[in-house]
Wavefront OBJ file of the C-alpha trace (Angstrom):
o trace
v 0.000 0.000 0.000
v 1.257 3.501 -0.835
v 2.001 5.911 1.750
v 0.859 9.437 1.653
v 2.805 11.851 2.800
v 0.871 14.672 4.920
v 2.367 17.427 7.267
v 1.046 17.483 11.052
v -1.103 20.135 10.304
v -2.473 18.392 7.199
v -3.353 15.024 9.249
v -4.838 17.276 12.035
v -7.057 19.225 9.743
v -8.390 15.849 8.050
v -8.929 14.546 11.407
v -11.106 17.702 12.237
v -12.905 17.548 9.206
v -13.762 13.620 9.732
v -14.373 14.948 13.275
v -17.480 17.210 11.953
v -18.332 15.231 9.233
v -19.189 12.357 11.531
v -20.364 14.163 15.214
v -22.286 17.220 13.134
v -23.206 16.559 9.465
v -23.951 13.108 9.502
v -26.695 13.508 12.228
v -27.784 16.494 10.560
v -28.653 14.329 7.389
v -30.062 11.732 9.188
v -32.578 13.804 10.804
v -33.172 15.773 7.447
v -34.257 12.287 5.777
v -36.444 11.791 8.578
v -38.267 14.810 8.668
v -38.456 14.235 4.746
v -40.105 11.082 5.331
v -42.703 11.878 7.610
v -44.153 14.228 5.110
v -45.164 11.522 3.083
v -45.012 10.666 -0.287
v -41.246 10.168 -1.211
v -41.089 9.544 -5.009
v -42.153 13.301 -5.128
v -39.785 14.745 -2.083
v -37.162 16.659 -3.125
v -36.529 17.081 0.664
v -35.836 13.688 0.630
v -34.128 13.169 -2.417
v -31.788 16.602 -1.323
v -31.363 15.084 1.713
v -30.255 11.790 0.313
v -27.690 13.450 -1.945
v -26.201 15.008 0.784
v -26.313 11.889 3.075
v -24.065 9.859 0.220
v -21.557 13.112 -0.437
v -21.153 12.850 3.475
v -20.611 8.894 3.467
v -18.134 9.350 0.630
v -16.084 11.892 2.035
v -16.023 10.625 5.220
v -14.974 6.885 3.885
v -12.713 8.860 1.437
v -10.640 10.861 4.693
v -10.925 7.692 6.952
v -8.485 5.667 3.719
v -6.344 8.856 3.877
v -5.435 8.692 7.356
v -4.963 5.286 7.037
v -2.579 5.688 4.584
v -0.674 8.624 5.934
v 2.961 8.692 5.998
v 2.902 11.936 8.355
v 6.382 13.470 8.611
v 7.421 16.580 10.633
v 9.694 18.516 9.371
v 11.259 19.943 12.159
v 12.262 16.362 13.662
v 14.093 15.531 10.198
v 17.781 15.649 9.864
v 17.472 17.482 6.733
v 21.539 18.903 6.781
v 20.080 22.294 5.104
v 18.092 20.626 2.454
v 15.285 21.134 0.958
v 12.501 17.960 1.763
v 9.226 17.564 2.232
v 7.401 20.462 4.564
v 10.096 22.984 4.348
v 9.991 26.259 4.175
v 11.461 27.860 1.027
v 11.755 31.307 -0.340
v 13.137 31.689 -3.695
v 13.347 34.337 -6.040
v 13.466 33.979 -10.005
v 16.712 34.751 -11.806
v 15.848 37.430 -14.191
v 13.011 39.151 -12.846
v 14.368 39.308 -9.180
v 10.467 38.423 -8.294
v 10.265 36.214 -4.810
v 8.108 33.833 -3.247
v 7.723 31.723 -0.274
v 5.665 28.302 0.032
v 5.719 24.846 2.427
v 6.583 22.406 0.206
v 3.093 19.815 1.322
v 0.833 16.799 0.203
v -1.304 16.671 -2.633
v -4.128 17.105 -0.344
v -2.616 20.228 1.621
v -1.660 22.234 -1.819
v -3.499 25.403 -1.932
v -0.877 28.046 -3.760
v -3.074 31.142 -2.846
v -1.970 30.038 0.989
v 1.826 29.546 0.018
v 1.407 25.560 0.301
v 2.629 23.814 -2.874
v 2.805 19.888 -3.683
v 5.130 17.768 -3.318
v 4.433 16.394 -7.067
v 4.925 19.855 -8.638
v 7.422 20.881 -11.219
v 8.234 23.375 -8.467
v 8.641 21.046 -5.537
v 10.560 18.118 -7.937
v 13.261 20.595 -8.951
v 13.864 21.820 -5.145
v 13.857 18.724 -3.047
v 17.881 17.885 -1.886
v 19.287 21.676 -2.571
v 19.936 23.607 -0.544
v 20.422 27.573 0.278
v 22.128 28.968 -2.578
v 21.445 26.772 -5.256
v 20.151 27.331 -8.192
v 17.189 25.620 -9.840
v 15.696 25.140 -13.289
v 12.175 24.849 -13.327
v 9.957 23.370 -16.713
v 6.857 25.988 -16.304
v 4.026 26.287 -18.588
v 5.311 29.658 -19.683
v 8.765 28.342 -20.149
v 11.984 27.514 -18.189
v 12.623 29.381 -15.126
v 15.484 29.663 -12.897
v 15.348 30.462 -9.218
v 17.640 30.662 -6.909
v 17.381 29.269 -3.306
v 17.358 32.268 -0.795
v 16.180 30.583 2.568
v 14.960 27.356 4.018
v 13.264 27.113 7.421
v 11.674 23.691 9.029
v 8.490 24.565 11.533
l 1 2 3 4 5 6 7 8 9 10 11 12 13 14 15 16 17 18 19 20 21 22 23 24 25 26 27 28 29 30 31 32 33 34 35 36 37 38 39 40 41 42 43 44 45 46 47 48 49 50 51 52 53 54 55 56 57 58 59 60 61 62 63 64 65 66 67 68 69 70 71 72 73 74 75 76 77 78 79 80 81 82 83 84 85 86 87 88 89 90 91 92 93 94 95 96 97 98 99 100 101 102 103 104 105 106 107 108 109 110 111 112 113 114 115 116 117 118 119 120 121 122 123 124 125 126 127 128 129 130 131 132 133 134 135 136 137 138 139 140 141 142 143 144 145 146 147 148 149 150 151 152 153 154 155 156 157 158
């Protein structure tokens, strides 16, 4: 079985989500369908179908965070050894060659990636080209616009 690899945070947040998902929403659904039912006829509730909809997007998400837990390889990055290298849940601030332009991102899981929040995947063109360099180094990135180089300016575990 593959392991996914998920930051603290990003196995605490699932956990929180399955948390609500199965204490708040689920009972909310089940009452939902029953107050549905009692009003009678159900091949012409669209309470009830609604409420079924939403009952089997709750299942599935919850079945669908319980599998990713199970699988979760989660790795903190400030317990790893790293020797000033870039791995998985580091901190990195680079800025692009030419234009002098910088940014800062967590390198994260698939799962955690959200770029507007500075979290970037580990399977990114990004993320491939950084992991083992370290500060200094300089990087060549395969964009959609075209190759980019970046250097490495910092690198910080948390």
């Amino acid at each position: 079985m593959k392991k996914i690899p998920m930051t603290v945070t990003g196995a605490e947040q699932l956990k929180n989500e399955l948390r609500r998902l199965k204490t708040t929403e689920r009972p909310k659904v089940i009452q939902a369908i029953a107050d549905a039912r009692a009003h009678g006829d159900l091949s012409e509730n669209a309470d009830y179908d609604a409420a079924r909809e939403r009952q089997g997007f709750i299942e599935g998400r919850i079945l669908e965070i319980e599998n990713k837990l199970a699988m979760a390889h989660v790795i903190d990055p400030a317990e790893l050894n790293a020797e000033g290298r870039i791995v998985f849940g580091a901190m990195v601030k680079i800025e692009e060659i030419h234009s002098g332009e910088s940014q800062i991102f967590q390198i994260v899981g698939d799962d955690e990636a959200d770029v507007k929040r500075g979290k970037i995947s580990i399977n990114s063109p990004v993320s491939r080209a950084l992991i083992g360099k370290g500060e200094g180094d300089e990087v060549e990135v395969q964009a959609p616009s075209g190759v980019r180089h970046y250097e490495i300016v910092s690198i910080h575990y948390e």
